[in-house]
C-alpha positions in Angstrom: 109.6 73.9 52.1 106.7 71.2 53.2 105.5 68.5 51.6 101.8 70.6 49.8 104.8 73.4 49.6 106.5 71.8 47.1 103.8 70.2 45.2 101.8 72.9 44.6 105.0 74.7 43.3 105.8 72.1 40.6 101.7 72.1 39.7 101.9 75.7 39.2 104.7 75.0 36.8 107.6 76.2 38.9 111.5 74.9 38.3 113.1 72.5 40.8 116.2 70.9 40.1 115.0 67.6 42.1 117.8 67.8 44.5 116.7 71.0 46.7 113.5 69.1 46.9 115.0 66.0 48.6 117.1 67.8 51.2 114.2 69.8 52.2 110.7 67.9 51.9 110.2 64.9 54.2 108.0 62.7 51.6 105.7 61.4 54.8 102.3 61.4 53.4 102.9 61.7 50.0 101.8 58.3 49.3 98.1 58.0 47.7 96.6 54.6 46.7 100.0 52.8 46.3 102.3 55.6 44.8 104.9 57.9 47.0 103.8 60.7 45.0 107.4 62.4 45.7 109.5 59.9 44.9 107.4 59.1 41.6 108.3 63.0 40.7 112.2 62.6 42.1 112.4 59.4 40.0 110.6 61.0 37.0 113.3 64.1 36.7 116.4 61.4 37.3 115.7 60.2 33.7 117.4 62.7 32.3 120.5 62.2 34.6 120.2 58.5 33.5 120.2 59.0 30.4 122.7 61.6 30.0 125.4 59.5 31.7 124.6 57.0 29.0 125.0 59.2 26.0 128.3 60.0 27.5 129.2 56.3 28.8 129.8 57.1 32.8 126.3 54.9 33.5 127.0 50.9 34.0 122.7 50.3 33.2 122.2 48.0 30.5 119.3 49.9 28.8 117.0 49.0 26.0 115.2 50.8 23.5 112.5 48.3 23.4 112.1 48.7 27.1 112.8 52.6 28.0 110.3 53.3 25.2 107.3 51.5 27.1 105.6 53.7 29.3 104.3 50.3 31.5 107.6 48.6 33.0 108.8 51.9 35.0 107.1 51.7 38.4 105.2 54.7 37.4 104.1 53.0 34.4 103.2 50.2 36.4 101.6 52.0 38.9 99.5 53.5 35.7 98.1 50.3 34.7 97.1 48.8 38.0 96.2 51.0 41.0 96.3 54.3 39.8 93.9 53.7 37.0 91.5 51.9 39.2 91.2 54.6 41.8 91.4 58.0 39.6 90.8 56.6 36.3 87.5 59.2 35.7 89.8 61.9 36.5 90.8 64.7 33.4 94.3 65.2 35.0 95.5 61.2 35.6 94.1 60.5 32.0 96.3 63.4 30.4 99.3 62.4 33.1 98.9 58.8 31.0 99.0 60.6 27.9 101.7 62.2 28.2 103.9 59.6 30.3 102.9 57.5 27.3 105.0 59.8 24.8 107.3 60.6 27.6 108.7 57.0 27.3 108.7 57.6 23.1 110.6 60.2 23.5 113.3 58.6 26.3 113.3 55.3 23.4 114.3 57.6 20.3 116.8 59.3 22.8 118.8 56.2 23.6 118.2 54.7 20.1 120.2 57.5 18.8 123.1 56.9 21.7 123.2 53.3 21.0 123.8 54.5 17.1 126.3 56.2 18.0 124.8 59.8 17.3 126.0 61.2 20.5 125.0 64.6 19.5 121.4 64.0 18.3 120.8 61.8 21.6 121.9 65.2 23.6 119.9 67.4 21.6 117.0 65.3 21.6 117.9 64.7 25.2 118.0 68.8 26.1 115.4 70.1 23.8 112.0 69.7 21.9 109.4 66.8 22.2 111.5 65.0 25.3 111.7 68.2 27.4 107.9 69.1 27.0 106.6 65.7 27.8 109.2 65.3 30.6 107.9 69.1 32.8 104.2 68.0 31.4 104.2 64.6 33.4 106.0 66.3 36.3 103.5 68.9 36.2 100.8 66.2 36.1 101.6 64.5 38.5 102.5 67.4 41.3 98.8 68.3 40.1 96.6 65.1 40.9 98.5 64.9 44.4 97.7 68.0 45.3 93.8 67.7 44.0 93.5 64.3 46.2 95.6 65.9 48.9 93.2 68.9 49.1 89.9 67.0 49.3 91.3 64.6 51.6 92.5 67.9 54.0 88.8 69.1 53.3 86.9 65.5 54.7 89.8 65.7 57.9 88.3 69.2 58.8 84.4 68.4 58.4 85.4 65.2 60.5 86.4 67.5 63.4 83.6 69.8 63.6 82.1 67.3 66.2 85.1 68.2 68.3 84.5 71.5 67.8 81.3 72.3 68.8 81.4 69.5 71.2 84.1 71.3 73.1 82.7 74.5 72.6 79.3 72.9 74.1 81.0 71.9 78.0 83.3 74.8 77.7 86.5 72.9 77.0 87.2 75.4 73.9 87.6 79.2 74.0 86.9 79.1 70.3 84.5 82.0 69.2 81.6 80.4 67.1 78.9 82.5 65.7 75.9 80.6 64.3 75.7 83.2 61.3 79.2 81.7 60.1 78.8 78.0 61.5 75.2 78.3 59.6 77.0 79.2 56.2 78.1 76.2 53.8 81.1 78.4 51.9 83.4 79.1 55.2 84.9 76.5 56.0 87.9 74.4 54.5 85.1 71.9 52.9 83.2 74.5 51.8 86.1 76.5 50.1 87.1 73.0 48.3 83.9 72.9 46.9 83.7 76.6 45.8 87.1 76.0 43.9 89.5 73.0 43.4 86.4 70.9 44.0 84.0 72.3 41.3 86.7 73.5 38.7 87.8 69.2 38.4 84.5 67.4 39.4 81.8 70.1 38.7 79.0 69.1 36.9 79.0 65.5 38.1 75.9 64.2 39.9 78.7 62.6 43.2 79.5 66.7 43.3 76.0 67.8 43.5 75.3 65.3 46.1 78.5 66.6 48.1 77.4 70.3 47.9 73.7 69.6 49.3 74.5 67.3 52.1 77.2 69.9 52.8 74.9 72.9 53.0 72.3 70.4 55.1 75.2 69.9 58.0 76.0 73.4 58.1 72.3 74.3 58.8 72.3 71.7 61.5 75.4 72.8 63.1 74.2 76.1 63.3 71.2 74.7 64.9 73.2 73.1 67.3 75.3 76.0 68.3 71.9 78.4 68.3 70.8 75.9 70.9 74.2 75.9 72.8 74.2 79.8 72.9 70.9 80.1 74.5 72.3 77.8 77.1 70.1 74.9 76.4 73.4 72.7 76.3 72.0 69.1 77.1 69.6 69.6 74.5 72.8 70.7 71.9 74.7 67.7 73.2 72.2 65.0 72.2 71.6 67.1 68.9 75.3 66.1 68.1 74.6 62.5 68.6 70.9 61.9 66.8 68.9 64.0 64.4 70.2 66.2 61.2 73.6 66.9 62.5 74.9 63.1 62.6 72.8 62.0 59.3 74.2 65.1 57.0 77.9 64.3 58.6 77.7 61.0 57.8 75.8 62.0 54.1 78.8 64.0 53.6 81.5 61.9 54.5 79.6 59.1 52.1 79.1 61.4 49.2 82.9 62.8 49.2 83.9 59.1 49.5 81.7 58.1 46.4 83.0 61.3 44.8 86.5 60.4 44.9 85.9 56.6 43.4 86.5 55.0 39.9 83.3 56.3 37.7 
């Protein structure tokens, strides 16, 4: 399973046990602004374990209530207060991740409070059932989510940043690739443009960063489609320096700025 694989799986709210994942995802690029993104999840769903083996006293950890039940000294929590918050601090889905971490640790603190009281059994149910168990798959959930949302506009800016490459190669003839102005022309075709028709507008619709994203997007795809017009009607000098000055360089580098801005602290 790779990497976006298994992400998107445990967004969508599908099971994993944790160990299946680490045998079969390599966690190479899962790391966004400071966080391995997989091994925040893999850590998150070892709680439990943790937790369990100290109810049943197998575990050597010296833990404490006062310090479990604060959702700021994991390195999640940590994570929370410092870099995560600066860069994706406007988003909907890292302020309900925080939220729920939050009563996440409440809910690990009254679980060991009960172990260290000796109520064994109430520290296992509380441990396998009601608040801990929702907070615990909502956080996971969370989190899978805002990588995947970052991934997927990140994946977007990649492919607009090759269509110089493109139709570059497809200018001298290095490419085979068969471009037709009435696609190249159209703004909802490509992987940006798809972004932007979906997970793009359904988390950042509405904002005035967006709106600047979707017109400098439609403006490049009207100059690369005057650039490959002017390609197909073997005019290819004249295509080549339209790559470098004009429309086609100012809306690529308007949409590369405006995705950038989109994706900062408001």
């Amino acid at each position: 399973m790779g990497l976006m694989d298994w992400f998107r799986k445990i967004a969508g709210g599908g099971k994993d046990d944790g160990t299946s994942a680490q045998a079969s995802v390599d966690d190479k690029g899962a790391e966004v602004a400071g966080l391995n993104f997989k091994s925040a999840v893999d850590a998150h769903m070892k709680w439990k374990i943790r937790l369990e083996s100290y109810i049943n006293g197998t575990s050597g950890e010296d833990l404490k209530v006062e310090v479990v039940g604060r959702d700021d000294q994991c390195p999640l929590g940590k994570w929370i207060y410092s870099q995560g918050g600066g860069r994706f601090g406007y988003s909907e889905t890292f302020f309900d991740m925080k939220a729920h971490h939050a009563h996440f640790h409440r809910c690990a603190g009254e679980v060991l409070s009960a172990a260290q009281a000796g109520q064994k059994e109430k520290a296992m149910r509380l441990l396998q059932q009601g608040d801990y168990v929702r907070a615990s798959e909502r956080v996971k959930k969370l989190l899978a989510k805002l990588f995947v949302l970052v991934a997927d506009g990140k994946t977007a800016l990649d492919a607009h940043q090759q269509w110089k490459t493109r139709l570059r190669d497809y200018i001298t003839g290095a490419s085979d690739e068969n471009l037709e102005v009435a696609i190249v022309a159209r703004d909802d075709q490509c992987t940006l443009g798809r972004w932007l028709a979906n997970e793009g507008e359904l988390h950042y619709g509405g904002r005035p960063e967006f709106e600047r994203v979707r017109a400098a997007h439609a403006r490049f795809h009207q100059a690369a489609g005057d650039v490959l017009a002017l390609a197909q009607r073997g005019e290819r000098q004249a295509a080549l320096q339209m790559l470098d000055s004009g429309p086609y360089p100012q809306a690529s580098d308007q949409v590369a700025e405006t995705l950038v801005a989109l994706f900062k602290p408001a």
